[in-house]
Biopython code that builds the backbone (N, CA, C, O; Angstrom):
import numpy as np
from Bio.PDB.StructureBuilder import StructureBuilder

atoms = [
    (1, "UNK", "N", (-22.866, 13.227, -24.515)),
    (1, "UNK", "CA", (-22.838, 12.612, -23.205)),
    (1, "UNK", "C", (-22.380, 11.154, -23.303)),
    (1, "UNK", "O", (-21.685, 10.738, -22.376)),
    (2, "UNK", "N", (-22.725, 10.207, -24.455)),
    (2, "UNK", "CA", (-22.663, 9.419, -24.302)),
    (2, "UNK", "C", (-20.961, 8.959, -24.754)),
    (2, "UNK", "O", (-20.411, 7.926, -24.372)),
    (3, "UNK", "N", (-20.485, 9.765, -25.437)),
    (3, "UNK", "CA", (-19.096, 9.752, -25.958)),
    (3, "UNK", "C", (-17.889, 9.885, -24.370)),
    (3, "UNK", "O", (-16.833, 9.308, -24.108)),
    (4, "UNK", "N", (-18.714, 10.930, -23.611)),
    (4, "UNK", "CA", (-17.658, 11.003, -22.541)),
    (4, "UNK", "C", (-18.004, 9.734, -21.412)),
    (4, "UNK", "O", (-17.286, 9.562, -20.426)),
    (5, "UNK", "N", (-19.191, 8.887, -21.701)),
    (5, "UNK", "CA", (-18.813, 7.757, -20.768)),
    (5, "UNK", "C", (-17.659, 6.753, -21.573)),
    (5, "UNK", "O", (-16.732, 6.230, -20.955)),
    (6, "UNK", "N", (-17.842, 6.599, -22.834)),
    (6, "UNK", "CA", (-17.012, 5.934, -23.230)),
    (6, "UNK", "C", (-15.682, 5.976, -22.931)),
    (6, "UNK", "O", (-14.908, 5.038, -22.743)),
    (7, "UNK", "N", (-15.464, 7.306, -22.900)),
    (7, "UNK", "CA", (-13.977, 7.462, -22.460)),
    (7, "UNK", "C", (-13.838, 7.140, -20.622)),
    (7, "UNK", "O", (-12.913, 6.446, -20.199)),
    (8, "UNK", "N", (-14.790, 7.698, -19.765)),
    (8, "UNK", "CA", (-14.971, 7.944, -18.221)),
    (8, "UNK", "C", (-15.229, 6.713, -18.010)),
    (8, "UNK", "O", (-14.612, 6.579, -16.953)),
    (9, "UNK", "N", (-15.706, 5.642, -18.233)),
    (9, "UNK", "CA", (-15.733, 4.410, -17.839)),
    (9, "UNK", "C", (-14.612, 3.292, -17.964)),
    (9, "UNK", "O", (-14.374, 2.380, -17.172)),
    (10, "UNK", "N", (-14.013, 3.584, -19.108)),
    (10, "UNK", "CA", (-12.356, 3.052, -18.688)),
    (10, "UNK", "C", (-11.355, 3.184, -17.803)),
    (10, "UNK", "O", (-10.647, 2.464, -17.099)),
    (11, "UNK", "N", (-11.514, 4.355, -18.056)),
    (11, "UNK", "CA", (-10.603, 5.277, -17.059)),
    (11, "UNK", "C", (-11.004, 4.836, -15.647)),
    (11, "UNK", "O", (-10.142, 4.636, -14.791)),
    (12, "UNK", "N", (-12.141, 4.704, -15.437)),
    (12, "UNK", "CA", (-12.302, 4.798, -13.823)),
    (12, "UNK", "C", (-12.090, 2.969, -13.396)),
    (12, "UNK", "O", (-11.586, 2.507, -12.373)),
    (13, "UNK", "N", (-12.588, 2.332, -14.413)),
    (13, "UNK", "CA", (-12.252, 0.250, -14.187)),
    (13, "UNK", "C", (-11.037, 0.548, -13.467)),
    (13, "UNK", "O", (-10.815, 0.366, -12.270)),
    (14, "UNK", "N", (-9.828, 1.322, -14.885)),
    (14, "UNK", "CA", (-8.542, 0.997, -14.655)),
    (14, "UNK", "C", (-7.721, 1.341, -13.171)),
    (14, "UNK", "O", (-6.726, 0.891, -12.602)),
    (15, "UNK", "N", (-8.955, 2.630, -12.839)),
    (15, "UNK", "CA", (-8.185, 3.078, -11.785)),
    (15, "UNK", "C", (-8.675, 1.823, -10.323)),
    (15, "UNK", "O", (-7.972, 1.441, -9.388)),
    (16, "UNK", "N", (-10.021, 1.495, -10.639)),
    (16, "UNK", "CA", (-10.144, 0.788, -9.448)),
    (16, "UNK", "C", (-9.425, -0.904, -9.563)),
    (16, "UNK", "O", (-9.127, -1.689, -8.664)),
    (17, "UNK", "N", (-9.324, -1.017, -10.953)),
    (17, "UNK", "CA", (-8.020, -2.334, -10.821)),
    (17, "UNK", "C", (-6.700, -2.021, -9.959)),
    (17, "UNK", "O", (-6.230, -2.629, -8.997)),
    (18, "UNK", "N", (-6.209, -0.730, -10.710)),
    (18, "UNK", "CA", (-4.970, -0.523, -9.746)),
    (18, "UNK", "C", (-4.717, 0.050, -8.555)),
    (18, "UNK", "O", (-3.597, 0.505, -8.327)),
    (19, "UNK", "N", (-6.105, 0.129, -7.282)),
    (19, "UNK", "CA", (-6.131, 0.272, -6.542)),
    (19, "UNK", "C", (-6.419, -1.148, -5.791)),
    (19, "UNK", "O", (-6.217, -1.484, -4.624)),
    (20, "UNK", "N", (-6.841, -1.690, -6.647)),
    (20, "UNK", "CA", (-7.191, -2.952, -5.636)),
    (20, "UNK", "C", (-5.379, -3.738, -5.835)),
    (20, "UNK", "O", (-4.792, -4.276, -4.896)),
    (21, "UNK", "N", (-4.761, -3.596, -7.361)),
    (21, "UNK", "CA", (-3.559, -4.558, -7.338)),
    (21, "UNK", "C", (-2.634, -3.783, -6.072)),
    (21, "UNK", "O", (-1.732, -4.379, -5.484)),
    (22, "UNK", "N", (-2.974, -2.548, -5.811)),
    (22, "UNK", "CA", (-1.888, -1.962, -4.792)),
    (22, "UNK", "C", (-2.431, -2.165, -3.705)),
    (22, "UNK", "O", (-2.160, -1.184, -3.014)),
    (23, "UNK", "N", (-3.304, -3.161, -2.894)),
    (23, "UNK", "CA", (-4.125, -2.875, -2.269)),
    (23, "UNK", "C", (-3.409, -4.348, -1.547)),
    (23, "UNK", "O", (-2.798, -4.484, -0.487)),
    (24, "UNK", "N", (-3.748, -5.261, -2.527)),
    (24, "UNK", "CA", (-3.326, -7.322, -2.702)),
    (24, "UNK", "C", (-1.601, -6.527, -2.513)),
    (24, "UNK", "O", (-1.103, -7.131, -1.563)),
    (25, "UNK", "N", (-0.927, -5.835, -2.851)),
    (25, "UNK", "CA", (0.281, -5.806, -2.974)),
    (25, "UNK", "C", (0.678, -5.632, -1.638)),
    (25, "UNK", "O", (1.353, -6.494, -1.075)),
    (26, "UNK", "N", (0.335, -4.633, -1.096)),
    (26, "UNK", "CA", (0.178, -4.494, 0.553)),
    (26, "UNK", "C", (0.346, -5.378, 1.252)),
    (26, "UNK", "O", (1.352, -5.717, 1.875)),
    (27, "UNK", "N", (-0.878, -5.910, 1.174)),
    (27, "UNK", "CA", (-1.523, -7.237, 2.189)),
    (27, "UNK", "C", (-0.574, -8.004, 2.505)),
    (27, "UNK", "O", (-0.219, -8.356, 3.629)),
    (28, "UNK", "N", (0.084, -8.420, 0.918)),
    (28, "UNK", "CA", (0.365, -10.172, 0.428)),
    (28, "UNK", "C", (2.143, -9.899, 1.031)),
    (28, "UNK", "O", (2.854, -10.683, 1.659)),
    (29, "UNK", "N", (2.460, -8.448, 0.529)),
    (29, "UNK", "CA", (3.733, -8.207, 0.876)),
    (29, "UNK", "C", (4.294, -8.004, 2.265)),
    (29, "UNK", "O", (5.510, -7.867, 2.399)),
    (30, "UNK", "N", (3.367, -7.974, 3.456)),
    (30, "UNK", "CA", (3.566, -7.861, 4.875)),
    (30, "UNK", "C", (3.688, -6.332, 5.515)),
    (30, "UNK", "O", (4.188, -6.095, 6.615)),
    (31, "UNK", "N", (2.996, -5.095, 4.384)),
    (31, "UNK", "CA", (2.894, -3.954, 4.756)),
    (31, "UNK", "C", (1.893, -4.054, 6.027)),
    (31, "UNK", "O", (1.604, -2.972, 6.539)),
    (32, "UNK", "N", (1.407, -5.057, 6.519)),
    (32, "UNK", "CA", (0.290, -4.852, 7.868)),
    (32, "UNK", "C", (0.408, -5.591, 9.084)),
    (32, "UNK", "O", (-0.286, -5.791, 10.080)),
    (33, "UNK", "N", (1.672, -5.970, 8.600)),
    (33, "UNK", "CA", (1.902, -7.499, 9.617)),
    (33, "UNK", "C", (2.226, -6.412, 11.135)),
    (33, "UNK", "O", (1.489, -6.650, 12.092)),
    (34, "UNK", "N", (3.062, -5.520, 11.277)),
    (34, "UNK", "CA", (2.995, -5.327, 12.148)),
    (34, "UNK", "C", (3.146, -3.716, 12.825)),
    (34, "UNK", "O", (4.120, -3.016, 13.102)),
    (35, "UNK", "N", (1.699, -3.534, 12.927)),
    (35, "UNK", "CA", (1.995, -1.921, 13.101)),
    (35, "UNK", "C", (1.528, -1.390, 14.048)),
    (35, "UNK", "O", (0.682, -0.526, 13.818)),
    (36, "UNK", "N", (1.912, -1.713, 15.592)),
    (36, "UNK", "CA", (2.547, -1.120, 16.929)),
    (36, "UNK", "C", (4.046, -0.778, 16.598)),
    (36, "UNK", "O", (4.466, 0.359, 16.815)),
    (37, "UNK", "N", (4.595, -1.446, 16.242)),
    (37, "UNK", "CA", (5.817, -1.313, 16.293)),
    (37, "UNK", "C", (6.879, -0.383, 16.125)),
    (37, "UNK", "O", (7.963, -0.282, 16.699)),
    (38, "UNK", "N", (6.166, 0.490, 14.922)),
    (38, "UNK", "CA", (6.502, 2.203, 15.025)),
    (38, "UNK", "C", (6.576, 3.106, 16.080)),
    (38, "UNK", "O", (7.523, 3.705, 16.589)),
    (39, "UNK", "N", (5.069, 3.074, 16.364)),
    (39, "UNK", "CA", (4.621, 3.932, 17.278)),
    (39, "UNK", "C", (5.749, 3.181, 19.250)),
    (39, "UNK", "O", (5.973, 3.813, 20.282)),
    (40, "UNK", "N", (5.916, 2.510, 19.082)),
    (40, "UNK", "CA", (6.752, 1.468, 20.403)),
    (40, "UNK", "C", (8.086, 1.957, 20.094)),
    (40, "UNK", "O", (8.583, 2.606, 21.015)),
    (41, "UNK", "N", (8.843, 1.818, 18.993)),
    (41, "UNK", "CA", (10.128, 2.320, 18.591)),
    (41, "UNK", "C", (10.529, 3.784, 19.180)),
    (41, "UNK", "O", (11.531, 4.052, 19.842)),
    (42, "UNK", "N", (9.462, 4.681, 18.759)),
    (42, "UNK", "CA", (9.700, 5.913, 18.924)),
    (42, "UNK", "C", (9.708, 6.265, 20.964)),
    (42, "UNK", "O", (10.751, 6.757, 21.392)),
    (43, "UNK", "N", (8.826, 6.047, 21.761)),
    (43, "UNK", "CA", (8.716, 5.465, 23.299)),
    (43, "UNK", "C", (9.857, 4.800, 23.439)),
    (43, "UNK", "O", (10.795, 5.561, 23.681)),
    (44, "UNK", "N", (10.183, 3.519, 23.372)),
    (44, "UNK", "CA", (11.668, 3.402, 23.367)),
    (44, "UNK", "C", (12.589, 3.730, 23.036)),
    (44, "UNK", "O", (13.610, 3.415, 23.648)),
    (45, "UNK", "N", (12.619, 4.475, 21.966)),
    (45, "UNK", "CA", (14.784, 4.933, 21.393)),
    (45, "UNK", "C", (15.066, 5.944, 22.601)),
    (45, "UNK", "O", (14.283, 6.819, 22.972)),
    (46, "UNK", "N", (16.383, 5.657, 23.172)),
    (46, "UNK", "CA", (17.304, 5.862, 23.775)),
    (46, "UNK", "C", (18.426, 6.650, 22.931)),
    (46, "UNK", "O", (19.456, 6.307, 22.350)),
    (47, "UNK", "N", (17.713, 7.924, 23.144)),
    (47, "UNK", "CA", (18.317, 9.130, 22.397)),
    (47, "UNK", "C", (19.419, 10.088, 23.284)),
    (47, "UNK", "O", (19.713, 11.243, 22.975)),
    (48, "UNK", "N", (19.759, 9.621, 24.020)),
    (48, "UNK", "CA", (20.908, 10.214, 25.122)),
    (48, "UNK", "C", (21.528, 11.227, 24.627)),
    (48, "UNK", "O", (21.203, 12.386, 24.883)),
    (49, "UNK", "N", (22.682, 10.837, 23.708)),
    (49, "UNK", "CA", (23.433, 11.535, 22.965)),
    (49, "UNK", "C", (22.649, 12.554, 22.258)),
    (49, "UNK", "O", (22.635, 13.755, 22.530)),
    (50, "UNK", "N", (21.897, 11.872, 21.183)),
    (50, "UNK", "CA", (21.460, 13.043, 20.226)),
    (50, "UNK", "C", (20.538, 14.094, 21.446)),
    (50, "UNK", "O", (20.060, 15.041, 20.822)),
    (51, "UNK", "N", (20.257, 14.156, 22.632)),
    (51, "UNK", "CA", (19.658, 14.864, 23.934)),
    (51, "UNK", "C", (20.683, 15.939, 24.142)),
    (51, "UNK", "O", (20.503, 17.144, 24.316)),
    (52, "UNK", "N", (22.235, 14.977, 24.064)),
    (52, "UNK", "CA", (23.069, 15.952, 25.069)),
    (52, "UNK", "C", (23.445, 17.200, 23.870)),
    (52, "UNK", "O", (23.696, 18.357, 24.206)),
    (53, "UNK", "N", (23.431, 16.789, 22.616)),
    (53, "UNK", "CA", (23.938, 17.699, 22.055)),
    (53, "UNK", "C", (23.387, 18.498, 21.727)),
    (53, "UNK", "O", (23.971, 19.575, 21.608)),
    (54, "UNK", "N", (21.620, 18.377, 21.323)),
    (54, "UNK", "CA", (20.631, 19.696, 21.338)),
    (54, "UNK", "C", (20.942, 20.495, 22.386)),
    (54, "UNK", "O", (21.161, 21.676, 22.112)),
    (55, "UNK", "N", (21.014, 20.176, 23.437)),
    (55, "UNK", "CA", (21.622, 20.744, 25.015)),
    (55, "UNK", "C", (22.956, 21.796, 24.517)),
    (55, "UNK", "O", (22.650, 22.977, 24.347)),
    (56, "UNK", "N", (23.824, 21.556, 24.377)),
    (56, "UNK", "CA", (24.499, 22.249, 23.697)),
    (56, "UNK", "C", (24.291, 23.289, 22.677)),
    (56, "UNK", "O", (24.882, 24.369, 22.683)),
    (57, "UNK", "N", (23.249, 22.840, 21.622)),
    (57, "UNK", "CA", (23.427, 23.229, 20.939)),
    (57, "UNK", "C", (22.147, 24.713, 20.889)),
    (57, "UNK", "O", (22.103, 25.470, 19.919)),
    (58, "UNK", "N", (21.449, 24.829, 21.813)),
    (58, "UNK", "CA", (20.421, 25.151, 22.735)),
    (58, "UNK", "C", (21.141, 26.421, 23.997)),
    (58, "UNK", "O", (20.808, 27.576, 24.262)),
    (59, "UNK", "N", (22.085, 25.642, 24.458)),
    (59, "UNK", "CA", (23.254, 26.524, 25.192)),
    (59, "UNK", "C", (23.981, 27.583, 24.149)),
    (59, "UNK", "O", (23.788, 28.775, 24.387)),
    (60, "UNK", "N", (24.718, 27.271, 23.129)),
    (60, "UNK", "CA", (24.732, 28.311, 22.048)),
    (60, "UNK", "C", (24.183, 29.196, 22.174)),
    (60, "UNK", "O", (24.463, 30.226, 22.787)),
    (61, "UNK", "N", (22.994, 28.807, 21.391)),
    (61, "UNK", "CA", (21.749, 29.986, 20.816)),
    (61, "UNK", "C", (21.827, 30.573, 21.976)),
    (61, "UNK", "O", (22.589, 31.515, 22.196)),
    (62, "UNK", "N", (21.050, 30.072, 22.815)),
    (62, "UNK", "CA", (21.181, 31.029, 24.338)),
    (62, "UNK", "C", (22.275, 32.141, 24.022)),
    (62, "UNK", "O", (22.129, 33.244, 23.495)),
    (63, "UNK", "N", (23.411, 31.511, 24.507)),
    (63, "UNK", "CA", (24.471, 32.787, 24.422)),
    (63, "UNK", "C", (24.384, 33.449, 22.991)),
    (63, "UNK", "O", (24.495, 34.674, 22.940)),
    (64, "UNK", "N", (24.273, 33.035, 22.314)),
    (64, "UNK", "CA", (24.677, 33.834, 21.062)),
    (64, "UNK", "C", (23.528, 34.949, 21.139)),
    (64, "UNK", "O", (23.862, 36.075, 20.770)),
    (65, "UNK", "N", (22.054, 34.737, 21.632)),
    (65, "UNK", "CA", (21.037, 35.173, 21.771)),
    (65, "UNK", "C", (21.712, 37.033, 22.803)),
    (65, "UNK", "O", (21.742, 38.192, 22.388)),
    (66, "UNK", "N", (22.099, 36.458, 24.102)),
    (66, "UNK", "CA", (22.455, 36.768, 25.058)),
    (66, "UNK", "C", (23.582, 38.195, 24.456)),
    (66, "UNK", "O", (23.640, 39.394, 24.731)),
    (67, "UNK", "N", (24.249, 37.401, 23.654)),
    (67, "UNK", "CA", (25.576, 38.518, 22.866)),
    (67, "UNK", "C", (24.813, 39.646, 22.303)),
    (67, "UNK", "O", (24.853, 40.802, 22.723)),
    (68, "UNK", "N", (23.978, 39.122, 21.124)),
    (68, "UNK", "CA", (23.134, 40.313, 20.645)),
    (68, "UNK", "C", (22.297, 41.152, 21.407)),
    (68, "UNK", "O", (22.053, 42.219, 20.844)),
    (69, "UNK", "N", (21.798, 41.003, 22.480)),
    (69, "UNK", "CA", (21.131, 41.347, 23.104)),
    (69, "UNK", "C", (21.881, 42.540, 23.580)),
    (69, "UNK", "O", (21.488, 43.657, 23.241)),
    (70, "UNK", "N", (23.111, 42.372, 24.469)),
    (70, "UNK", "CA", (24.117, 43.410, 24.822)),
    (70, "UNK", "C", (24.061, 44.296, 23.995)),
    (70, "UNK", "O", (23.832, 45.475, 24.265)),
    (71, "UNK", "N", (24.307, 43.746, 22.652)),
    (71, "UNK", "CA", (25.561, 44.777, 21.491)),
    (71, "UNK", "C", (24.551, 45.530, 21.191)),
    (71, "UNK", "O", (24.936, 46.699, 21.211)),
    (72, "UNK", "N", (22.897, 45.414, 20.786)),
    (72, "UNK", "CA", (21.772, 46.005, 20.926)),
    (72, "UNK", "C", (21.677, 46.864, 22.028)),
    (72, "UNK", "O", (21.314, 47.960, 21.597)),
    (73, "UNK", "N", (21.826, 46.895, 23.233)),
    (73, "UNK", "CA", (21.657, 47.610, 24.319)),
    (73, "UNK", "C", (22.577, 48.438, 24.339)),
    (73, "UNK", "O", (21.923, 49.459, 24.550)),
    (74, "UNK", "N", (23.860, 48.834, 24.262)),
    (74, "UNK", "CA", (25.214, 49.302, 24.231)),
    (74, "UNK", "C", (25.323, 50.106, 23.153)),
    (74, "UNK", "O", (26.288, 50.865, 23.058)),
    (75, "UNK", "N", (24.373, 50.053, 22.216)),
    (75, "UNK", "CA", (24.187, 51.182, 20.918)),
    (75, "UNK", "C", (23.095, 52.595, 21.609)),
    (75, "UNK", "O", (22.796, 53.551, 20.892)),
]
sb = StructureBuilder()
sb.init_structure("model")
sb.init_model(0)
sb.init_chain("A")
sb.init_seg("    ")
for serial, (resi, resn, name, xyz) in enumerate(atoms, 1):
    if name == "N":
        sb.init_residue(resn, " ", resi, " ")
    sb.init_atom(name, np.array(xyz, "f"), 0.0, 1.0, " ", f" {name:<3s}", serial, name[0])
structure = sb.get_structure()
């Protein structure tokens, strides 16, 4: 028992050092400075285009849907 703290007690320092250095790394680096700003981005983008062409591409399937459907019925 006492052999596997020796080993389990390093192991676990090291891990909570490098949770805390990724932690200061975060902070210090401006990973928190500002986070509405995602969630606001997504509410605002002005996706028009990439809209019209799912539309299209939505219209397809439809028909293509529509085709099989026939060639199924007609057998």
């Amino acid at each position: 028992m006492f052999e596997s703290l020796l080993l389990l007690l390093p192991i676990s320092i090291l891990f909570v050092l490098l949770i805390g250095v990724v932690l200061w790394w975060a902070i210090f680096s401006g990973q928190f400075e500002d986070l509405d700003a995602a969630g606001k981005s997504i509410l605002q983008d002005d996706d028009s285009a990439d809209s019209s062409q799912d539309a299209q591409k939505s219209e397809h399937s439809a028909q293509t849907h529509e085709a099989k459907k026939e060639k199924v019925t007609k057998r």
